[in-house]
N, CA and C of each residue as an Amber inpcrd file, in Angstrom:
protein
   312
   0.2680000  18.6330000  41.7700000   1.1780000  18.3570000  42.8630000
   2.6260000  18.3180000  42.3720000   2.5290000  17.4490000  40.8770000
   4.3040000  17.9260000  40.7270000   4.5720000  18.9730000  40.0910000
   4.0060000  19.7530000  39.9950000   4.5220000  21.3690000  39.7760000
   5.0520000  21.9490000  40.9900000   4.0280000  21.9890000  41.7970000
   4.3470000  22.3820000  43.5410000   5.9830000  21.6090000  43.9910000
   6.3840000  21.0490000  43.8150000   6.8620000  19.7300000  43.8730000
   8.2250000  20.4230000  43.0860000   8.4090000  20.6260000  41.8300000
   9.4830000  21.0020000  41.1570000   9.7060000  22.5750000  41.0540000
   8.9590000  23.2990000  41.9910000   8.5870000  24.8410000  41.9270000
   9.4910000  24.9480000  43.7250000   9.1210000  23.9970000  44.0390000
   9.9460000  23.9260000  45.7850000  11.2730000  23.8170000  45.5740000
  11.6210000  22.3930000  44.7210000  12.9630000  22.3070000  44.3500000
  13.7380000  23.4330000  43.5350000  13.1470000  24.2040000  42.4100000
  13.5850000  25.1230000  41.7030000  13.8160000  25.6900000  43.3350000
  12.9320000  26.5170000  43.6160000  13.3890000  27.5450000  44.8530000
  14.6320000  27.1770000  45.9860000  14.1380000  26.4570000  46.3760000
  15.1990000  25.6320000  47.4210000  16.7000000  25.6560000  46.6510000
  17.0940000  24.9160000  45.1610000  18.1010000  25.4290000  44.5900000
  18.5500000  26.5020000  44.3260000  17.5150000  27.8670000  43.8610000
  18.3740000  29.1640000  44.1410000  18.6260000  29.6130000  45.4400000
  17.9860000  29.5150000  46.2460000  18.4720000  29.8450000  47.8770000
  19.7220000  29.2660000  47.9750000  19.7660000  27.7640000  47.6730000
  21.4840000  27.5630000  48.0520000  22.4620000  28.1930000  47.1090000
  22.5750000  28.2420000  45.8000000  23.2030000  28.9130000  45.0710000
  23.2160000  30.4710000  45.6050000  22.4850000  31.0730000  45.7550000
  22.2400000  32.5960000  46.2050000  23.0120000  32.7670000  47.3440000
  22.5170000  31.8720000  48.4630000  23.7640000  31.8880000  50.0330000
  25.0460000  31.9800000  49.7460000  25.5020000  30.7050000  49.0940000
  26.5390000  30.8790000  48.6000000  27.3980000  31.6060000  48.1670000
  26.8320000  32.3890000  47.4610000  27.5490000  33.9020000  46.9430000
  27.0830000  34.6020000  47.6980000  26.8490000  34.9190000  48.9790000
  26.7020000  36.0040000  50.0400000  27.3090000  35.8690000  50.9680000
  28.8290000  34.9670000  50.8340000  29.6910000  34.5860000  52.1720000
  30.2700000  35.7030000  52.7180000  30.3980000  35.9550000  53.5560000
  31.4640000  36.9630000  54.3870000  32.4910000  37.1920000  54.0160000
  33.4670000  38.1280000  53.6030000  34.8120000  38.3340000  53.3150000
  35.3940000  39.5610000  53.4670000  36.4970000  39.3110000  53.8510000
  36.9630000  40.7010000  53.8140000  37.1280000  41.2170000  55.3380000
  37.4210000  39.6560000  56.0610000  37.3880000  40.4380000  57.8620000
  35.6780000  40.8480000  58.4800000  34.6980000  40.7870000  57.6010000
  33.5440000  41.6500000  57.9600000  32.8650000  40.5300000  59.3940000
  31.9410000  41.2210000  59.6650000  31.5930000  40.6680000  60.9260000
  29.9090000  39.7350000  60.5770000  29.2280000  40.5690000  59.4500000
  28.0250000  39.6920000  58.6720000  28.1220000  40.1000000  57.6220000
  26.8600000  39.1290000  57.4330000  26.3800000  39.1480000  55.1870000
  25.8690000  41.0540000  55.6170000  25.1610000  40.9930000  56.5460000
  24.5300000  42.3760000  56.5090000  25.5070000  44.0380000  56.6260000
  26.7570000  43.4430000  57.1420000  27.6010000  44.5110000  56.8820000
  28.1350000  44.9640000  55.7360000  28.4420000  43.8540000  55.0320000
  28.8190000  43.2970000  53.3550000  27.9400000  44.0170000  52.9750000
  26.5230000  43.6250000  53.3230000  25.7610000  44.5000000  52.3940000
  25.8460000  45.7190000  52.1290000  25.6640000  46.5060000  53.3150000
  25.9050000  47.7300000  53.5830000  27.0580000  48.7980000  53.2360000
  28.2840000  48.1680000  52.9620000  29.3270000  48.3150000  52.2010000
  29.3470000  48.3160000  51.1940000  28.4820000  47.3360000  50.4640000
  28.4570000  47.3270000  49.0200000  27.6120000  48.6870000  48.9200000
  26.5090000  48.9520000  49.3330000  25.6840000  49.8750000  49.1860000
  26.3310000  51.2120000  49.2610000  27.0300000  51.4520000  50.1920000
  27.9070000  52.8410000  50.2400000  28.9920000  53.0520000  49.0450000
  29.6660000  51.8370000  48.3560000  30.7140000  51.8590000  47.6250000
  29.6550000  52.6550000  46.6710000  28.9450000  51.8010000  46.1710000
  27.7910000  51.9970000  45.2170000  27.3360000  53.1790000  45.0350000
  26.7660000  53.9070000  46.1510000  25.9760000  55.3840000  46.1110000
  27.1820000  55.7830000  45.7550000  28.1540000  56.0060000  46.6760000
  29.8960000  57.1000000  46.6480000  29.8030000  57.4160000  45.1400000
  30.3470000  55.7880000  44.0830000  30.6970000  55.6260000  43.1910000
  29.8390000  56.5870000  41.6470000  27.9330000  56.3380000  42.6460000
  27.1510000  57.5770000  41.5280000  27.3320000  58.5210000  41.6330000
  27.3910000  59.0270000  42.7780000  27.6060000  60.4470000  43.2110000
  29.0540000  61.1300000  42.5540000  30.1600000  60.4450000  42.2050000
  31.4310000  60.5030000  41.3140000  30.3230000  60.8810000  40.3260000
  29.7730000  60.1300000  39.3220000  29.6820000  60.1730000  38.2600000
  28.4230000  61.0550000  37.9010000  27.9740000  61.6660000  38.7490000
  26.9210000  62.7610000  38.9170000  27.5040000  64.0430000  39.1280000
  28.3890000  64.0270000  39.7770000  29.4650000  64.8990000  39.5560000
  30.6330000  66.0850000  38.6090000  30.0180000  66.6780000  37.9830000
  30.9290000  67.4580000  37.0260000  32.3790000  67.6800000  37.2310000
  32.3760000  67.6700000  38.2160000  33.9240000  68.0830000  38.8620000
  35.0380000  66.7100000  38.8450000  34.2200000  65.6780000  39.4270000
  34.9700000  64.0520000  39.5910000  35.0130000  63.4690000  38.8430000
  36.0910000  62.8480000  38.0500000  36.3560000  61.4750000  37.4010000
  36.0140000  60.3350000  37.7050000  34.7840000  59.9620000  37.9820000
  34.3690000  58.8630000  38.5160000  34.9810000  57.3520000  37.9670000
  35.3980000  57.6780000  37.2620000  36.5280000  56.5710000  36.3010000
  37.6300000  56.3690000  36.5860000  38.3130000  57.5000000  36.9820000
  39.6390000  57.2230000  37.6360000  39.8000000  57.6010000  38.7400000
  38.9990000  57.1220000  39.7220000  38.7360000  57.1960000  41.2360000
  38.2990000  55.6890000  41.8100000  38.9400000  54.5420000  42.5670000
  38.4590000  53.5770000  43.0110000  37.7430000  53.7420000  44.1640000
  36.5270000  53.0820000  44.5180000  35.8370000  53.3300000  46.0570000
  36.2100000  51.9670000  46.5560000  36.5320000  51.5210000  47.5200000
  35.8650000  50.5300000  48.9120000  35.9380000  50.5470000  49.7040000
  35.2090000  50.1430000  50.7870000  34.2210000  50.0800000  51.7630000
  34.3090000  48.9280000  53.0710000  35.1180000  49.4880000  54.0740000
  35.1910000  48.0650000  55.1130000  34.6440000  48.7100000  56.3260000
  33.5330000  47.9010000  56.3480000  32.9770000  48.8230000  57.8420000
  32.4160000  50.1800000  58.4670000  31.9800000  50.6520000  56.8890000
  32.0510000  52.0940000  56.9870000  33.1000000  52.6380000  56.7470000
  34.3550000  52.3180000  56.5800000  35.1400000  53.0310000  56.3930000
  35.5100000  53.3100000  54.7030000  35.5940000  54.2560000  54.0770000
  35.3130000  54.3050000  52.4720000  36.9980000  54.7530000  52.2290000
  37.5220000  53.7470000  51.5740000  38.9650000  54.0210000  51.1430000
  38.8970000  54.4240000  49.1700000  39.4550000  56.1930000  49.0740000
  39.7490000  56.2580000  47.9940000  40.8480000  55.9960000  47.2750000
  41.1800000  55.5830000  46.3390000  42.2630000  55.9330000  45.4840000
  42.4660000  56.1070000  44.3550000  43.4180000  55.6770000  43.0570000
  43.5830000  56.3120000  41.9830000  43.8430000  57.8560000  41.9080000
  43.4100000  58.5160000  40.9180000  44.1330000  59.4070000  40.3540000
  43.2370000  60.7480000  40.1120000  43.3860000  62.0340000  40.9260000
  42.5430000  63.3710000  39.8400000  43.4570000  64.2950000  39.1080000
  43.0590000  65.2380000  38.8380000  43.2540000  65.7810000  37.5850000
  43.9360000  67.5190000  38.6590000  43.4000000  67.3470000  39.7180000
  43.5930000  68.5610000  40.5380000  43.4600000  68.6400000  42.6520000
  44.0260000  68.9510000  42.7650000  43.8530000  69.0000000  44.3220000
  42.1960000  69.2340000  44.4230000  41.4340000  70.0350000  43.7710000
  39.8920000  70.4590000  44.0770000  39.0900000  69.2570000  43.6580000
  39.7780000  68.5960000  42.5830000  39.3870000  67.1090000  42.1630000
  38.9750000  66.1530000  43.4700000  40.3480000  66.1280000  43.9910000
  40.4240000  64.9430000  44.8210000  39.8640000  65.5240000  46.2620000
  40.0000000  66.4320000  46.6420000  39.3110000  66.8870000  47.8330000
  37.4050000  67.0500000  47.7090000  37.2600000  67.3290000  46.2010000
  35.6260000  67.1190000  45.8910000  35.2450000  65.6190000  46.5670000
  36.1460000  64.8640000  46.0850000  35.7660000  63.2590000  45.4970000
  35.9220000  62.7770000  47.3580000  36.4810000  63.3930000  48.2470000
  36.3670000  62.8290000  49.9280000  34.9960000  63.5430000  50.2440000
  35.0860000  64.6090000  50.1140000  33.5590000  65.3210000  50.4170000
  32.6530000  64.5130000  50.1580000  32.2540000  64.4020000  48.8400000
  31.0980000  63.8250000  48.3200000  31.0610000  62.4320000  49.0520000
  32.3630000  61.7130000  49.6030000  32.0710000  59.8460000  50.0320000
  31.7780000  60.2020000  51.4920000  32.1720000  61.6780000  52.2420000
  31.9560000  61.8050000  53.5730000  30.4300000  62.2970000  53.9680000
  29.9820000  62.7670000  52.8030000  28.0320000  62.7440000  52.2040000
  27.4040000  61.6310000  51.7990000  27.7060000  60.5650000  52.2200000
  26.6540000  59.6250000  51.8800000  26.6220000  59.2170000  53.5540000
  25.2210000  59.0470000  53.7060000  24.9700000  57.9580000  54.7840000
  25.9060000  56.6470000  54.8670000  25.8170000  56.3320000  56.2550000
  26.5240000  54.9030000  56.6650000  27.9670000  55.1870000  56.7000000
  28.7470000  56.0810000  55.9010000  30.2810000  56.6160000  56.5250000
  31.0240000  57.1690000  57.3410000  31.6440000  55.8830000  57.7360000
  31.8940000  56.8580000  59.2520000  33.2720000  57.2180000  59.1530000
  34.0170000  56.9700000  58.5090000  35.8100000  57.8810000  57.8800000
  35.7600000  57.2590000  56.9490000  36.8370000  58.1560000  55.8380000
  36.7960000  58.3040000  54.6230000  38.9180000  58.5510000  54.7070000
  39.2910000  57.4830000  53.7220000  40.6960000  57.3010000  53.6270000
  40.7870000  57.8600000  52.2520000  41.5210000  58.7390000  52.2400000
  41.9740000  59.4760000  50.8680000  43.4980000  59.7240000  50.3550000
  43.6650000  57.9740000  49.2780000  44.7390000  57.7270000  48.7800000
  45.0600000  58.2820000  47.4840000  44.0050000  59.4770000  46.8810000
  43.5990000  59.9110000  45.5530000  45.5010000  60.2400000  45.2970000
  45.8140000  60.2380000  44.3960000  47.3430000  61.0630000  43.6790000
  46.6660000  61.7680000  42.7280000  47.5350000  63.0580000  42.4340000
  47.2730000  64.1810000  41.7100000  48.3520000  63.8140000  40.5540000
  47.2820000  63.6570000  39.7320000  48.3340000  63.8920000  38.4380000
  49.3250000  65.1310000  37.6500000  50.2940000  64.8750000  37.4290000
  51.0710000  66.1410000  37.2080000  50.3850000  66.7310000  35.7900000
């Protein structure tokens, strides 16, 4: 019984710790949009780095609402126009802001 007992409490303590770090931010409307944002930054961000063409390193992704804002820096106009394509190919995006600068 006190295993059951300190196995409830263990659990019950990561649930509150865990909530906790799943607060809303960023204007969003739920944890579940958050999520979903994170998830798109995320795919965008492999798909950079799967990429031969993209600098997935010097390209920032985020994500409010579906909306996927790039920026930083490519190497070429075909660079940075790859790198909107590829974030306007992932599911869940619904516009794509492209602040990329071309390096001289």
């Amino acid at each position: 019984m006190t295993r059951k007992t300190t196995w409830a409490a263990l659990a019950a303590s990561l649930v509150m710790v865990l909530a906790s770090g799943c607060a809303v931010t960023r204007g969003q409307e739920s944890v579940g949009a958050y999520i979903d944002d994170t998830g798109i930054t995320t795919l965008v961000k492999s798909r950079f780095f799967e990429d031969k063409d993209v600098a997935g390193s010097s390209i920032s992704v985020e994500t409010l609402k579906g909306t996927v804002m790039l920026s930083g820096f490519a190497k070429s106009a075909l660079e940075r126009n790859k790198a909107e394509t590829i974030a306007r190919g992932v599911k869940g995006v619904t516009s794509v802001k492209n602040e990329i600068a071309i390096r001289p």
